[in-house]
C-alpha positions in Angstrom: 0.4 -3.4 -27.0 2.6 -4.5 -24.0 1.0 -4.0 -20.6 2.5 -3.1 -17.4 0.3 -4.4 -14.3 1.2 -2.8 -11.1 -0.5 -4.6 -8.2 -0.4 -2.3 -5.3 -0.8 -4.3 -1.9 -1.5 -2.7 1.8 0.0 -4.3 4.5 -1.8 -6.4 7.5 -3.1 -5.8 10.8 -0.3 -4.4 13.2 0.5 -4.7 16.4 -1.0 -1.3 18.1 -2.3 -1.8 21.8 -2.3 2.0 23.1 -3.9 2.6 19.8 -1.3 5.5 18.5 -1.3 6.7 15.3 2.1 5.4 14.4 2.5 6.9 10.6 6.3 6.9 10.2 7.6 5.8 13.4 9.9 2.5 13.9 8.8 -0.6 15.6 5.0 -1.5 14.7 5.2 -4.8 13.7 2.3 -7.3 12.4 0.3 -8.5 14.6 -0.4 -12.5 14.9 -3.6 -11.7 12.3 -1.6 -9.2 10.6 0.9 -12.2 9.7 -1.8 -14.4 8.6 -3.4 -11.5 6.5 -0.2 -11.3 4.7 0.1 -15.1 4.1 -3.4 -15.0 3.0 -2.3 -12.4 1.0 0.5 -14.3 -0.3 -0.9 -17.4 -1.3 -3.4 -15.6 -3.4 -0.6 -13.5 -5.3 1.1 -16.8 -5.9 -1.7 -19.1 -7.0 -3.2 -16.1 -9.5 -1.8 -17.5 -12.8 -1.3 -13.5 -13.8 -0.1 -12.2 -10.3 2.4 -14.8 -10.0 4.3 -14.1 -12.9 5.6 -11.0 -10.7 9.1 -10.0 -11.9 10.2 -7.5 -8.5 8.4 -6.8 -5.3 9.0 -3.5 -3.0 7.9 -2.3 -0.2 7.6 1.0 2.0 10.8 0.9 4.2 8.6 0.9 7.5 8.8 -2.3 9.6 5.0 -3.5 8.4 5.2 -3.2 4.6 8.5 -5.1 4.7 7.0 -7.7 7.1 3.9 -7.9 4.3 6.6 -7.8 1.5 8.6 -10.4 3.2 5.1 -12.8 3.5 4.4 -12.3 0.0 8.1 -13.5 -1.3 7.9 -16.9 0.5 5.0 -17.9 -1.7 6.3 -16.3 -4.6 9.8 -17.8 -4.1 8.5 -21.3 -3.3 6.8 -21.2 -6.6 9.5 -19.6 -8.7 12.2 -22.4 -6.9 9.5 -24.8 -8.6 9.8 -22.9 -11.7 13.8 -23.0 -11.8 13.3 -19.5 -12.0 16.0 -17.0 -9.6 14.5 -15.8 -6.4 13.4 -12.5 -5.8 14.5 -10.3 -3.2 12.6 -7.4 -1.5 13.2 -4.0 -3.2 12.3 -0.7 -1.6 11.7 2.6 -1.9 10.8 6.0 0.1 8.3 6.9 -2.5 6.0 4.8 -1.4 6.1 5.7 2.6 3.4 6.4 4.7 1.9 9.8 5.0 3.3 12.4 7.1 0.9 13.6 9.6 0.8 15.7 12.6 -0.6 13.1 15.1 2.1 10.8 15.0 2.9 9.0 18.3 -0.9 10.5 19.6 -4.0 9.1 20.5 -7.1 9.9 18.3 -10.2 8.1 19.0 -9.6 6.3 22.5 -10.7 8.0 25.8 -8.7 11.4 26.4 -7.8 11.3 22.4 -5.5 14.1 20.6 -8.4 14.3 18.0 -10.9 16.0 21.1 -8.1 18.8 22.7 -8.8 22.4 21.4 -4.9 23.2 20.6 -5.7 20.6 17.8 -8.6 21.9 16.3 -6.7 23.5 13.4 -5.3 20.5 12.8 -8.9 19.0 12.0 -10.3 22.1 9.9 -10.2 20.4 6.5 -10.4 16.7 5.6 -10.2 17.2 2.0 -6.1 18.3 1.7 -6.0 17.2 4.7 -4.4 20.0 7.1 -3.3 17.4 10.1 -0.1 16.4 7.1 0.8 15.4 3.8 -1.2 16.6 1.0 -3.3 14.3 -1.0 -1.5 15.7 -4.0 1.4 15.2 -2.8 1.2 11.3 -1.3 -0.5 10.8 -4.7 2.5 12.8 -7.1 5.0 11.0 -5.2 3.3 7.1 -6.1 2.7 8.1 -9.5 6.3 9.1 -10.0 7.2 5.3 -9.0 4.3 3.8 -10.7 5.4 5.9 -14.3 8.8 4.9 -13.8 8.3 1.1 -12.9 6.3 0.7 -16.0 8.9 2.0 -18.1 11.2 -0.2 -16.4 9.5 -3.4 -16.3 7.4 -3.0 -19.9 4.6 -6.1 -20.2 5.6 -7.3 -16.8 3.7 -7.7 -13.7 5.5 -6.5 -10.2 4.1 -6.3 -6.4 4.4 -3.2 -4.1 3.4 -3.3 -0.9 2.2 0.4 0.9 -0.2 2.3 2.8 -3.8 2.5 2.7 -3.4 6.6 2.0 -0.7 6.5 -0.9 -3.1 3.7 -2.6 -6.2 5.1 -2.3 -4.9 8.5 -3.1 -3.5 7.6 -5.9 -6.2 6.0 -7.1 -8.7 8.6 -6.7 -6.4 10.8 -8.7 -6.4 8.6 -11.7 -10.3 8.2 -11.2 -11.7 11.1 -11.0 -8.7 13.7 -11.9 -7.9 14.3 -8.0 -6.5 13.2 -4.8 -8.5 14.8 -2.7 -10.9 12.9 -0.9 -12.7 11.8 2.0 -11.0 9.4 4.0 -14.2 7.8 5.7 -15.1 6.3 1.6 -12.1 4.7 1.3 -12.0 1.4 -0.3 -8.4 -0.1 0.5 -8.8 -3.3 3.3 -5.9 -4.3 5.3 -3.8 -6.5 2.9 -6.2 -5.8 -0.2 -4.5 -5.8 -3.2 -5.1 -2.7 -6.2 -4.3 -3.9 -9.3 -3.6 -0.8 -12.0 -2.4 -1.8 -15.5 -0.7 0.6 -17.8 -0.2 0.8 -21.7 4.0 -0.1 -21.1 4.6 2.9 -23.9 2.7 5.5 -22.6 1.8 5.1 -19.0 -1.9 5.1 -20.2 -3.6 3.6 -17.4 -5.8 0.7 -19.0 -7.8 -0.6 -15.9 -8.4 -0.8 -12.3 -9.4 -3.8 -10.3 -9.5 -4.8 -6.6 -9.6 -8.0 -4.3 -9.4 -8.7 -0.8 -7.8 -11.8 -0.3 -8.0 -11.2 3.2 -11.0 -10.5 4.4 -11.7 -13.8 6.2 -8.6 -14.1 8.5 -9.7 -14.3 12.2 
């Protein structure tokens, strides 16, 4: 049967001094290590005899998905111009967006945090839907909208998307245990890590799930 191997990618490291929550907002780029992170990233896509037979990549439209994306196409182009093979250019798509949340442009852990003032208390009263934004089942509804409709689309082929940690993982959980709801301490979704998920390309049938962190060593 012909397979359909979506390989889900979270972006690097960005570039966050105040330490804000920045969920949708414009203008956080990569840091330096995120920018190595994605290279990292990258070079292991292209030199993965499976991976680099990638036919399309997208991305989030936020600025560190497409910077990730963007990483990920120079090693893949390099070795498709070796291939004589026509360069890919970066796709994207609103589907696969961060999560909305009610913190955005806040503090939540440093010093005088939005996470400790009592007007946003209600905000924090259940991490399972989660009530401080997007639902769970939403994020994860959404990404497997794009991931059913990619494998019809690209049937036995192997494509790159690069998201967020909480459309991944939520997704994920969903197709592993039956829901999206989930703790968000026990994720398992690195910066940069790559979630492969293959599909039967005639039914959507998901086949298997694997992981690597390609990553994990960059200073």
């Amino acid at each position: 049967m012909p397979a359909t191997t979506i390989n889900f990618v979270r972006h690097g490291k960005v570039y966050n001094p105040d330490h804000l929550l920045y969920e949708r907002l414009p203008n956080f780029h990569l840091s330096e290590r995120g920018r190595r992170m994605a290279q990292a990233t990258g070079r292991y896509i292209a030199q993965s005899p499976q991976l680099n037979t990638a036919v399309a990549v997208y991305s989030s439209p936020l600025d560190r998905t497409r910077e990730t994306a963007d990483a990920i196409l120079i090693e893949l182009n390099a070795l498709r111009a070796e291939r004589g093979q026509e360069q890919l250019e970066l796709l994207t798509d609103k589907r696969l967006i961060e999560a909305g949340n009610e913190f955005r442009g806040t503090r939540i852990g440093h010093g005088e945090g939005a996470l400790w003032k009592p007007r946003n208390l209600k905000l924090v009263r259940n991490l399972w839907t989660p009530s401080w934004g997007e639902s769970y089942r939403s994020i994860a509804a959404r990404v497997q909208d794009f991931a059913l409709e990619k494998v019809r689309e690209y049937p036995g082929e192997q494509i790159v998307v690069v998201t967020h940690e909480s459309p991944i993982w939520s997704y994920r959980h969903m197709l592993e245990t039956g829901r999206p709801e989930h703790n968000m301490l026990l994720r398992k979704t690195a910066l940069a890590s790559v979630t492969s998920i293959t599909y039967d390309s005639e039914t959507g049938k998901v086949l298997s799930i694997t992981y690597a962190d390609p990553a994990k060593h960059v200073d």
